[in-house]
mmCIF file as gemmi writes it, N, C-alpha and C atoms, coordinates in Angstrom:
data_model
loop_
_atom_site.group_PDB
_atom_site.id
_atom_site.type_symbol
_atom_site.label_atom_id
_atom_site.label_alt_id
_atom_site.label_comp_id
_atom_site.label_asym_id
_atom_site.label_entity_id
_atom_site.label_seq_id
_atom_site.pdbx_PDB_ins_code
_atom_site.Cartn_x
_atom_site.Cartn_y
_atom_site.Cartn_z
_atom_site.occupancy
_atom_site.B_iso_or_equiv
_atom_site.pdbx_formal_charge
_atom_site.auth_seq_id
_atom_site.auth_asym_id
_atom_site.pdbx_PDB_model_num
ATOM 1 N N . UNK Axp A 1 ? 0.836 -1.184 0 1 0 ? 1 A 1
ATOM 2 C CA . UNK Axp A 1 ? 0 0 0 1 0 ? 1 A 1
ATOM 3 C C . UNK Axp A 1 ? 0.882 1.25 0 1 0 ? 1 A 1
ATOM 4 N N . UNK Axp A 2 ? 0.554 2.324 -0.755 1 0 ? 2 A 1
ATOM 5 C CA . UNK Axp A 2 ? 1.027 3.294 -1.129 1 0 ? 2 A 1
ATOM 6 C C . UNK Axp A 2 ? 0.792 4.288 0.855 1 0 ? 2 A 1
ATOM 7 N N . UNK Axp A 3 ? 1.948 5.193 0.711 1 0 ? 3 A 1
ATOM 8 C CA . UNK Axp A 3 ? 2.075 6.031 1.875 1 0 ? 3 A 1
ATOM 9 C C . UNK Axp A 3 ? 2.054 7.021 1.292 1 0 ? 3 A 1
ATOM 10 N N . UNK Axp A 4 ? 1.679 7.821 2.135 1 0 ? 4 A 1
ATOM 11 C CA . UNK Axp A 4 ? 0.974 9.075 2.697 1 0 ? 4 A 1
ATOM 12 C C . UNK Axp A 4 ? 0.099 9.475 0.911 1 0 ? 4 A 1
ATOM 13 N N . UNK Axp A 5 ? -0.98 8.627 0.945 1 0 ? 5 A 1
ATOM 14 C CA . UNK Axp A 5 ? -2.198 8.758 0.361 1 0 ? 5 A 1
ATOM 15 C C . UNK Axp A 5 ? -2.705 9.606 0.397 1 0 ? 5 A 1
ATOM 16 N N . UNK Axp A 6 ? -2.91 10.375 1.502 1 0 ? 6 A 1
ATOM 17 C CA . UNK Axp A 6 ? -3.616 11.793 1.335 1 0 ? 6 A 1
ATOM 18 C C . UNK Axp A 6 ? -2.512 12.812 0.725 1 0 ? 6 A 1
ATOM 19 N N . UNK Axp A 7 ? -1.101 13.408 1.202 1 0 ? 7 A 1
ATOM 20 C CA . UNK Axp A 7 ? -0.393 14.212 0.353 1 0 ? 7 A 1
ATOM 21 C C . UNK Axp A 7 ? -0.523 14.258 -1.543 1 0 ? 7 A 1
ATOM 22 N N . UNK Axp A 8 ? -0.225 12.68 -1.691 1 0 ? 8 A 1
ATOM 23 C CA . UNK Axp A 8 ? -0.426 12.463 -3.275 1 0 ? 8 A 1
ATOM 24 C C . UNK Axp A 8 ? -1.72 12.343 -3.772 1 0 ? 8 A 1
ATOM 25 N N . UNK Axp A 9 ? -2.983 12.154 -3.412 1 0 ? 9 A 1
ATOM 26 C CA . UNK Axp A 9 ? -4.54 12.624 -3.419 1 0 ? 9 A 1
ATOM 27 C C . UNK Axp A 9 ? -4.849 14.363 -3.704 1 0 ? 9 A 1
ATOM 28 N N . UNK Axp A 10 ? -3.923 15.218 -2.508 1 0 ? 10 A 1
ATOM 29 C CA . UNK Axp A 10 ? -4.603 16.35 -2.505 1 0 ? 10 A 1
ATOM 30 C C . UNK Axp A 10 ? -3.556 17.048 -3.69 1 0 ? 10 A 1
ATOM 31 N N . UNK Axp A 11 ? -2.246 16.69 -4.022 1 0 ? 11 A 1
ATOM 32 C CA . UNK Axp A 11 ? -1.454 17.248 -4.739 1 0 ? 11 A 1
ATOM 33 C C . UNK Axp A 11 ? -2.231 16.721 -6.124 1 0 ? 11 A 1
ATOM 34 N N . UNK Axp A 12 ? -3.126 15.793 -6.559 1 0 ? 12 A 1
ATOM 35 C CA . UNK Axp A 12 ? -3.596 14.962 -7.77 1 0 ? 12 A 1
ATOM 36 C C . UNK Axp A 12 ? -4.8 16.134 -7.955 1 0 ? 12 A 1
ATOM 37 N N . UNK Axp A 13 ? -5.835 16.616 -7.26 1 0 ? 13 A 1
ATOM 38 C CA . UNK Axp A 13 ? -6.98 17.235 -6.787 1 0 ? 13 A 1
ATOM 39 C C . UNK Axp A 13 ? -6.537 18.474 -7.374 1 0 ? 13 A 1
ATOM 40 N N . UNK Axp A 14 ? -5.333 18.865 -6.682 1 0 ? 14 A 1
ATOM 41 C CA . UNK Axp A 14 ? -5.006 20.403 -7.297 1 0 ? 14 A 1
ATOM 42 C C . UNK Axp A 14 ? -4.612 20.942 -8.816 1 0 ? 14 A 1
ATOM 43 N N . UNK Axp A 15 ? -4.198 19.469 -9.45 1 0 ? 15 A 1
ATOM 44 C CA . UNK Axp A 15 ? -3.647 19.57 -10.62 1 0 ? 15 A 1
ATOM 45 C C . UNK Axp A 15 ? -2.216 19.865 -10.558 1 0 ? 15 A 1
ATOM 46 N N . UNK Axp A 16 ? -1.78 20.2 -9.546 1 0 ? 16 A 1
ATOM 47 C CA . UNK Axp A 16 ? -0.295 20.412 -9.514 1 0 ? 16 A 1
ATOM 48 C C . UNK Axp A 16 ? 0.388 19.09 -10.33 1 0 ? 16 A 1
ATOM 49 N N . UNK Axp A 17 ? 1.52 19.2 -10.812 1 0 ? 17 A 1
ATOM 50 C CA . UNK Axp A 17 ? 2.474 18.327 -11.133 1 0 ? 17 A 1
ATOM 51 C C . UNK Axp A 17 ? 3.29 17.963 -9.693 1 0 ? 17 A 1
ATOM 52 N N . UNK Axp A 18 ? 3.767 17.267 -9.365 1 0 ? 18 A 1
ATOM 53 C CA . UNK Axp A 18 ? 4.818 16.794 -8.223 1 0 ? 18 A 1
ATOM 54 C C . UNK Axp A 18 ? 6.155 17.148 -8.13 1 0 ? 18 A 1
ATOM 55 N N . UNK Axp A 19 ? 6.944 17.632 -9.65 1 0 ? 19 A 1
ATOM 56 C CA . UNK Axp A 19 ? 8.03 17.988 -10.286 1 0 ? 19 A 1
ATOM 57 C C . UNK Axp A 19 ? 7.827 19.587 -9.373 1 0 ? 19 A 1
ATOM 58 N N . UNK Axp A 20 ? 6.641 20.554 -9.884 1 0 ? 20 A 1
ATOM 59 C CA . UNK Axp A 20 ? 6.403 21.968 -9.231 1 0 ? 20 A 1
ATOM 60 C C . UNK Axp A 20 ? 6.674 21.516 -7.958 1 0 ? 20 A 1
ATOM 61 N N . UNK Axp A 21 ? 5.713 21.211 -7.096 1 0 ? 21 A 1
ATOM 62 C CA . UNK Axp A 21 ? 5.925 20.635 -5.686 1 0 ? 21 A 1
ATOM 63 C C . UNK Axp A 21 ? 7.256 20.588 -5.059 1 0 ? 21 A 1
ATOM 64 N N . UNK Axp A 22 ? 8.327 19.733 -6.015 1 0 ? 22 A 1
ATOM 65 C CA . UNK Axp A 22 ? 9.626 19.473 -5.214 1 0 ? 22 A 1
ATOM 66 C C . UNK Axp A 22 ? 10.499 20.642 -5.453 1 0 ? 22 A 1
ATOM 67 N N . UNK Axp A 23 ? 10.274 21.33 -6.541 1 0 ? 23 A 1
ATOM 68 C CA . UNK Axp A 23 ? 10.806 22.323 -7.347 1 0 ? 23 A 1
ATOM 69 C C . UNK Axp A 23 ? 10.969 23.908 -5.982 1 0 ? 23 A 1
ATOM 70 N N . UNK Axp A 24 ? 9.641 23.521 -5.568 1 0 ? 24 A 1
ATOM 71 C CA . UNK Axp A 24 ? 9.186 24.744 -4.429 1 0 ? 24 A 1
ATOM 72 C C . UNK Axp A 24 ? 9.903 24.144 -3.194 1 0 ? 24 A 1
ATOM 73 N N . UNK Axp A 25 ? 10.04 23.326 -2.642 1 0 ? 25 A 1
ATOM 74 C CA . UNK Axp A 25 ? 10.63 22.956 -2.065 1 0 ? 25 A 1
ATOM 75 C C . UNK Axp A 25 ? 12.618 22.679 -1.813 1 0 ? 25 A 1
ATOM 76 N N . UNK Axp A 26 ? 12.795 22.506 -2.703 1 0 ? 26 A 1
ATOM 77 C CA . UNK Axp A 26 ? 14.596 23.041 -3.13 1 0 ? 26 A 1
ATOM 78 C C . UNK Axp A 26 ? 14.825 21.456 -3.238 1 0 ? 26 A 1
ATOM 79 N N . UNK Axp A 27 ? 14.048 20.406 -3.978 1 0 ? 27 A 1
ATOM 80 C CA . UNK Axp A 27 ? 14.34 18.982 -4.177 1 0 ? 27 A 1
ATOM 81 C C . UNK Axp A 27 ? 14.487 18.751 -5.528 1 0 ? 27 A 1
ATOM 82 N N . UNK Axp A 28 ? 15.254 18.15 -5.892 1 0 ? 28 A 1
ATOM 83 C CA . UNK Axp A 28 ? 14.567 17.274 -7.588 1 0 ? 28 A 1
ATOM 84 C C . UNK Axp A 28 ? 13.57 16.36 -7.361 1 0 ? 28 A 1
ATOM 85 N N . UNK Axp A 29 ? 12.722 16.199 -8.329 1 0 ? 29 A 1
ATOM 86 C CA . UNK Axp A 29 ? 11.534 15.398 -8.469 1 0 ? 29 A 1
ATOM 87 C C . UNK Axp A 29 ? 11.504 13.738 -7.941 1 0 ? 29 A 1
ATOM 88 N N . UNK Axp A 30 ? 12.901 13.302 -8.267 1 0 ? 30 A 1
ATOM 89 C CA . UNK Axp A 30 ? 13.388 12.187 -7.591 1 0 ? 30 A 1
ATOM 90 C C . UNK Axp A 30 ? 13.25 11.835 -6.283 1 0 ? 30 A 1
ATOM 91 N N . UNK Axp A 31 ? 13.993 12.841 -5.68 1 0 ? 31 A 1
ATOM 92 C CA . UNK Axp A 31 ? 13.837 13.149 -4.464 1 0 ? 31 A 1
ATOM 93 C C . UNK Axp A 31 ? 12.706 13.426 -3.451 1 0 ? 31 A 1
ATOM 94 N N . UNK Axp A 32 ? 11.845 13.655 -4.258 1 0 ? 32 A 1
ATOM 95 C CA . UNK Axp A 32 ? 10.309 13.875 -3.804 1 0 ? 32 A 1
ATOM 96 C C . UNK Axp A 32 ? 9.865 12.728 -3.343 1 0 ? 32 A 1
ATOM 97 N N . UNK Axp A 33 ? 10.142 11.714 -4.932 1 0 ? 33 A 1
ATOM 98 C CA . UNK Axp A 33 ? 9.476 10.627 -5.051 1 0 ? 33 A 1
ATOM 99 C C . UNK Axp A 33 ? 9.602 10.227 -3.837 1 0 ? 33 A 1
ATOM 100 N N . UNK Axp A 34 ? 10.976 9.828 -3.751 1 0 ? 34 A 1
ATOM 101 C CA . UNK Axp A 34 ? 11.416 8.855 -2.766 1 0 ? 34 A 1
ATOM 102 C C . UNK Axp A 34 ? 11.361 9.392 -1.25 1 0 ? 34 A 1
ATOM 103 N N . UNK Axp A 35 ? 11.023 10.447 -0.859 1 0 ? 35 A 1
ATOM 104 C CA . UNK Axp A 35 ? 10.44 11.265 0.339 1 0 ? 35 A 1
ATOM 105 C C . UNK Axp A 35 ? 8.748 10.399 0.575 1 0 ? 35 A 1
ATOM 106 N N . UNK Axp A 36 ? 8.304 10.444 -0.503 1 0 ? 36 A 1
ATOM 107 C CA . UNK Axp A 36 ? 6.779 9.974 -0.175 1 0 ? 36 A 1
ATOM 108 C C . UNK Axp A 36 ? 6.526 8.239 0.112 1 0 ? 36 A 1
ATOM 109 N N . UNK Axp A 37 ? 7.748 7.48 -0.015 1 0 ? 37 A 1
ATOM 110 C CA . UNK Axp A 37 ? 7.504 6.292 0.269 1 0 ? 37 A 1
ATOM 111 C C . UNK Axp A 37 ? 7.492 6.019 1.637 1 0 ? 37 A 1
ATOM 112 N N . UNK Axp A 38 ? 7.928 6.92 2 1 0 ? 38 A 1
ATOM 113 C CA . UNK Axp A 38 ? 7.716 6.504 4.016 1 0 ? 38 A 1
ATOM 114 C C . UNK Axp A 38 ? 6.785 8.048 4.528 1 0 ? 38 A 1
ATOM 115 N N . UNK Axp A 39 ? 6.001 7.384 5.408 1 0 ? 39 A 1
ATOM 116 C CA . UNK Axp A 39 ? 4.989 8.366 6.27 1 0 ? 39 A 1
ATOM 117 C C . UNK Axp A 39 ? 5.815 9.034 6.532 1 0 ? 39 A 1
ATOM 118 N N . UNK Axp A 40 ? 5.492 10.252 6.463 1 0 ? 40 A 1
ATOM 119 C CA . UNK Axp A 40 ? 5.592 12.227 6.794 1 0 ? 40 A 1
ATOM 120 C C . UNK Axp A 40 ? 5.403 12.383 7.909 1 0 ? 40 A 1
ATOM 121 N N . UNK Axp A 41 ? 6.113 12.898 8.558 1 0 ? 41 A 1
ATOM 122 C CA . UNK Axp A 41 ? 4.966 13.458 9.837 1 0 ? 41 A 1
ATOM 123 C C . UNK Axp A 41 ? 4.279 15.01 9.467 1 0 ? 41 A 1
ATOM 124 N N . UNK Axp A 42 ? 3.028 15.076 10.406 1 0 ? 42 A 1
ATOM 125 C CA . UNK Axp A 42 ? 2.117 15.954 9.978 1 0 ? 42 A 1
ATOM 126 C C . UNK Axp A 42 ? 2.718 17.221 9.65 1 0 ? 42 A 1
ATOM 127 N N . UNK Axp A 43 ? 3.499 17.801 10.496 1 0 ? 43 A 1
ATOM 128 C CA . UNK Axp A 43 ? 4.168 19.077 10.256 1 0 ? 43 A 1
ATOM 129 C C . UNK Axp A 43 ? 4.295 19.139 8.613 1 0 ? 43 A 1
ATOM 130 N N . UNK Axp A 44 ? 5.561 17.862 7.709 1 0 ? 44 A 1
ATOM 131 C CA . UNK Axp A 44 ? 5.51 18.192 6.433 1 0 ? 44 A 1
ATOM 132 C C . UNK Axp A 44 ? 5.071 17.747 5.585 1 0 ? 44 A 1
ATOM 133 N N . UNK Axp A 45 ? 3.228 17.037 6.291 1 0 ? 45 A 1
ATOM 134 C CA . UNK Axp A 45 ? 2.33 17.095 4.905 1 0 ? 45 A 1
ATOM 135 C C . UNK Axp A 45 ? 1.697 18.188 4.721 1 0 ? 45 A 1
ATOM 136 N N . UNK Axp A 46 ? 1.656 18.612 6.327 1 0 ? 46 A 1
ATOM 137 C CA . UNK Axp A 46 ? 0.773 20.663 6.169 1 0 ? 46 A 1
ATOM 138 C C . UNK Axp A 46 ? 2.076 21.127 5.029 1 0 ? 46 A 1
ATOM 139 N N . UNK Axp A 47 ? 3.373 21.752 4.972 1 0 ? 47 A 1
ATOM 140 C CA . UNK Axp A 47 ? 4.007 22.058 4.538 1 0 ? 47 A 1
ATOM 141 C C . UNK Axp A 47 ? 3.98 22.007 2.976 1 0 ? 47 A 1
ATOM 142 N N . UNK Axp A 48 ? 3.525 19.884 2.661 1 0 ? 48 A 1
ATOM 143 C CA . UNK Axp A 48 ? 3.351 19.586 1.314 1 0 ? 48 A 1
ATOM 144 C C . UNK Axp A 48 ? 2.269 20.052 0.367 1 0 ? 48 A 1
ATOM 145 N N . UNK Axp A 49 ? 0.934 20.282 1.323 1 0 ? 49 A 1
ATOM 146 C CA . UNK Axp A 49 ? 0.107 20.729 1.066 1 0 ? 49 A 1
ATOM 147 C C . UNK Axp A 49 ? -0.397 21.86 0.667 1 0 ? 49 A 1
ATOM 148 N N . UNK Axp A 50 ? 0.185 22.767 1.4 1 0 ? 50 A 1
ATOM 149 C CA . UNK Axp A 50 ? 0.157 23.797 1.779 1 0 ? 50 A 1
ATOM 150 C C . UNK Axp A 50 ? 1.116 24.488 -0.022 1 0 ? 50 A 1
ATOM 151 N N . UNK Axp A 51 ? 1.71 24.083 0.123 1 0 ? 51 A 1
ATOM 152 C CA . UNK Axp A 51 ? 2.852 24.608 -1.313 1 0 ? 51 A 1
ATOM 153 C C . UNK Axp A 51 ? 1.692 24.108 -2.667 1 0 ? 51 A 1
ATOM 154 N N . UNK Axp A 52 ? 1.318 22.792 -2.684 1 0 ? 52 A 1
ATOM 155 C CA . UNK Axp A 52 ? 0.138 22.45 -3.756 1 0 ? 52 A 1
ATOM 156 C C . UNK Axp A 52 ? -1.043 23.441 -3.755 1 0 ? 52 A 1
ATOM 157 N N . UNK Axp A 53 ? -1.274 24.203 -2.326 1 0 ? 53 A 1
ATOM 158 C CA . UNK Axp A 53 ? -2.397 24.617 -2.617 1 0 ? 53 A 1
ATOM 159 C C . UNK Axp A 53 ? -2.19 26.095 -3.206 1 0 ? 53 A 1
ATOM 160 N N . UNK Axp A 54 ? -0.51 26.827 -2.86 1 0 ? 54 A 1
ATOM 161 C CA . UNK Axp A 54 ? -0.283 27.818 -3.31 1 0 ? 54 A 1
ATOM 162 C C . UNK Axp A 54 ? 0.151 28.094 -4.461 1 0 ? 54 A 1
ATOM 163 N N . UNK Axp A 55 ? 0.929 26.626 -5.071 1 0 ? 55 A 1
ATOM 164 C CA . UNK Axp A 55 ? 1.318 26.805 -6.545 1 0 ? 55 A 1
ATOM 165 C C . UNK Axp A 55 ? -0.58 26.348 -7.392 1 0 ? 55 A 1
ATOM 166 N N . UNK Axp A 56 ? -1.382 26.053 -7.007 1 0 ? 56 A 1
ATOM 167 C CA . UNK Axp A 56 ? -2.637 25.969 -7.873 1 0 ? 56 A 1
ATOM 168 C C . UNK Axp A 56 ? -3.514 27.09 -7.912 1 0 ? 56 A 1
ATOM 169 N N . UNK Axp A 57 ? -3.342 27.922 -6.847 1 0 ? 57 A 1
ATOM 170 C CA . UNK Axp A 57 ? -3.891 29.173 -7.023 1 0 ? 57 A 1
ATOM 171 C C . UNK Axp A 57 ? -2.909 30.378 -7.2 1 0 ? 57 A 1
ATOM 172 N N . UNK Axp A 58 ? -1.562 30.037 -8.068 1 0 ? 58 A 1
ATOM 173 C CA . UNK Axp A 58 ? -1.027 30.685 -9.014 1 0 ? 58 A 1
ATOM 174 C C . UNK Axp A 58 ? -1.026 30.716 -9.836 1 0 ? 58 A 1
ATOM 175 N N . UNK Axp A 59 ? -1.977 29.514 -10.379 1 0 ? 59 A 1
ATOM 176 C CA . UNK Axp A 59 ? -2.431 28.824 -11.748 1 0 ? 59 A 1
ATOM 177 C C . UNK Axp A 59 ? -3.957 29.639 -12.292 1 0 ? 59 A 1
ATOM 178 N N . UNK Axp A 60 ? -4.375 29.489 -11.075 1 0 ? 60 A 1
ATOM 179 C CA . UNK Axp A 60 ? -5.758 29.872 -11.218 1 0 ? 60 A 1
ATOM 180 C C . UNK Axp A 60 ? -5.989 31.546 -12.081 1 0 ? 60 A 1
C-alpha cells in the first residue's frame, strides 16, 4: 500500500504536477518521489500541502 495517500490525493486534486511541488521545495523530483515512500509526519504534509495549494492558485 502506497504512503501518505492523502499528500499524493490532494497534490492529484489540485492539478499540480509533483516535479512543481519538489521544485518549491529546493528537491529534484526524484527526491520527492522517494520522500513519499515513508509516512511524513504531519508538520511536512501541512508544509506539502500547503505549497500544492499555493502553486494551484497561481495557476488559477
Amino acid at each position: 500500500m502506497k504512503k501518505n495517500i492523502d499528500v499524493r490525493n490532494f497534490i492529484e486534486q489540485t492539478g499540480v504536477k509533483y516535479w512543481e511541488v519538489a521544485e518549491k521545495l529546493g528537491i529534484t523530483d526524484g527526491n520527492f518521489s522517494r520522500k513519499l515512500r515513508k509516512e511524513l509526519p504531519t508538520k511536512e504534509k501541512e508544509l506539502i500541502t500547503n505549497i500544492a495549494l499555493e502553486l494551484k492558485n497561481k495557476k488559477d
